[in-house]
N, C-alpha and C positions, 0 to 999 in steps of 0.2 A: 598469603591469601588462602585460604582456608578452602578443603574442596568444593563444599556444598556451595559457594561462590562465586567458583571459577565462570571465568568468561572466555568462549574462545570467540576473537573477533577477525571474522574475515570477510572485510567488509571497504566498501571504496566510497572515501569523501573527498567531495571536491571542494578541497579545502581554499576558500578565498575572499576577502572583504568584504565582496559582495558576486554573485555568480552574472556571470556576463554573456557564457553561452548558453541555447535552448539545449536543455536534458532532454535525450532522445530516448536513452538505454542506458542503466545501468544494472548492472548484476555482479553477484557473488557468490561464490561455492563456500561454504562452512560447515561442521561437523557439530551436531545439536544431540541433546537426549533429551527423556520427561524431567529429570532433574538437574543436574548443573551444569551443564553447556549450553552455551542459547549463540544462535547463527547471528548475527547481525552484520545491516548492510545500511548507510547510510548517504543521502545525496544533499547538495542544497539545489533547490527550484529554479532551474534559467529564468534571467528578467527580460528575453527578448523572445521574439516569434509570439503567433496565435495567442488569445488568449476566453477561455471560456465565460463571461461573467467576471472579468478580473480574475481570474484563476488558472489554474491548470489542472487539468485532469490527469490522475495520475494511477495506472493498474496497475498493481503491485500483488505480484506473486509469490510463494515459497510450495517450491514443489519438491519433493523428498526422491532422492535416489535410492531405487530396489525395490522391491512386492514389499507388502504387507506392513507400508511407513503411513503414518499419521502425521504431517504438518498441521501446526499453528501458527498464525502472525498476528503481530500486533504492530502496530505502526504510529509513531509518537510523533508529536508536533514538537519542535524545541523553542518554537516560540509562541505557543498555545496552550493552556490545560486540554487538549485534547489527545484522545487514545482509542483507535478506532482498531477493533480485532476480530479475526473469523478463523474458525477451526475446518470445516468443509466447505469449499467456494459456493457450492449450491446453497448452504444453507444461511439462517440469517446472522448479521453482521451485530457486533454490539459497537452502540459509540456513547464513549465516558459510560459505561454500564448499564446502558438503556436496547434492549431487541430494537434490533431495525431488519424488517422483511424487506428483503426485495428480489426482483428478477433482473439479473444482469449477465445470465450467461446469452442472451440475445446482445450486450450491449460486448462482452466478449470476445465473441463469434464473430460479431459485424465489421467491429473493429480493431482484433488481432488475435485469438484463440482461444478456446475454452483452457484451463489450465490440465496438466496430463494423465493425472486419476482424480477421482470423486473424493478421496480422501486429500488432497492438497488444499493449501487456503490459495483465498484472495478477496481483494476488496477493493473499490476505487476512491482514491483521496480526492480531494480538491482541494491543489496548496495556493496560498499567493506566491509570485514570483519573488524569488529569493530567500524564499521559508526553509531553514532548515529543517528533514526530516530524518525518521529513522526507523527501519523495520525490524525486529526482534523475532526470531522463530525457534519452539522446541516442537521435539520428538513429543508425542501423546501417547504411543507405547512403551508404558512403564517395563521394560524387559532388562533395562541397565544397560544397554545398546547406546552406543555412538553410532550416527547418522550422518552422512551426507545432504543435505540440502542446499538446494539452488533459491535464491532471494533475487527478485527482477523490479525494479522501478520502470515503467513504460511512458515515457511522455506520452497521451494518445491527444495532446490538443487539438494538434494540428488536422490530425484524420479525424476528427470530430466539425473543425470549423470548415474543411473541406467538404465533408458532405452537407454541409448547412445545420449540419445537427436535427433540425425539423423536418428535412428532407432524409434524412440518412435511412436505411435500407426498411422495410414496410414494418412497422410493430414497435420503432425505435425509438421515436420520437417522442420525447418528454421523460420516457423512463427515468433518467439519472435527477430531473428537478428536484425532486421531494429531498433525497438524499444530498444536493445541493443544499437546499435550504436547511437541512436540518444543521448541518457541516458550520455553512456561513452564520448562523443563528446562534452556537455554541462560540464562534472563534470574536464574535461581536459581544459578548459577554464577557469575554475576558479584557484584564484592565490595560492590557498593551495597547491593543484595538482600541479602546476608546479614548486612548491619546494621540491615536492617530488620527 
């Protein structure tokens, strides 16, 4: 394999027919640069506990170990054309190559942490249960530097259906709709979906 290609994968799938327990936490340490190492970390969706809309909510972090690191994530559907990626968690989100603005470090904060510097990504999926997915991260400082990064899947159903969602702490409520539908709008386009 050629280097410009390498892949280093360190990454945990919960490899099985169909996933049977609820994804609370998963994560992985991987070694990323701007060019040919990319972190990856991959789950499938628990089909049981809470669920949002038929869904799950899913925060999903890559935050870079040591000063002066730039993460990116990108996070693939394996059973959807869709591909949802952020370079700074504050800033906005592209999905399938479209800007989507929004404010979610309120939906962060409320519901399990803002990520560790301003330069780290994140973004929140909404998978169906039992979707397998996958998150992809490199270094953004082209220095020829291998990186350590951490890749986090967060199930936050549960603490979302707990505070009623509409009730959840004051400014919170509705934020993640829009991005909801944009999500389920895009995954109902595709022709899997509509054999189901």
């Amino acid at each position: 394999m050629k280097n410009s290609k390498r892949v280093l994968v360190a990454g945990l799938m919960l490899a099985a027919s169909a996933a049977h327990a609820e994804l609370m936490n998963i994560s992985a340490t991987a070694t990323h640069s701007a060019s040919d190492l990319q972190g990856i970390a991959c789950t499938i969706v628990g089909t049981t506990g809470p669920l949002y809309r038929g869904t799950k909510i899913l925060f999903v972090f890559a935050e870079s170990a040591g000063t002066s690191r730039d993460t990116k994530v990108r996070v693939s559907s394996l059973k959807y054309n869709l591909v949802v990626t952020n370079e700074d968690w504050r800033k906005p989100w592209s999905i399938n190559g479209e800007s989507f603005v929004h404010d979610s470090e309120i939906l962060y904060s409320s519901f399990l942490r803002t990520p560790n510097k301003p330069t780290d990504a994140a973004l929140i999926y909404f998978a169906d249960p039992g979707e397998a997915v996958c998150a992809y991260s490199n270094e953004q400082t082209s220095d020829g530097g291998q990186y350590a990064v951490q890749i986090a899947f967060n199930d936050m159903t549960a603490a979302f259906t707990a505070a009623g969602f509409k009730a959840a702490p004051s400014g919170v409520a509705g934020l993640a709709d829009p991005l909801w539908t944009k999500i389920d709008t895009l995954k109902k386009l595709h022709p899997i979906a509509a054999q189901e």
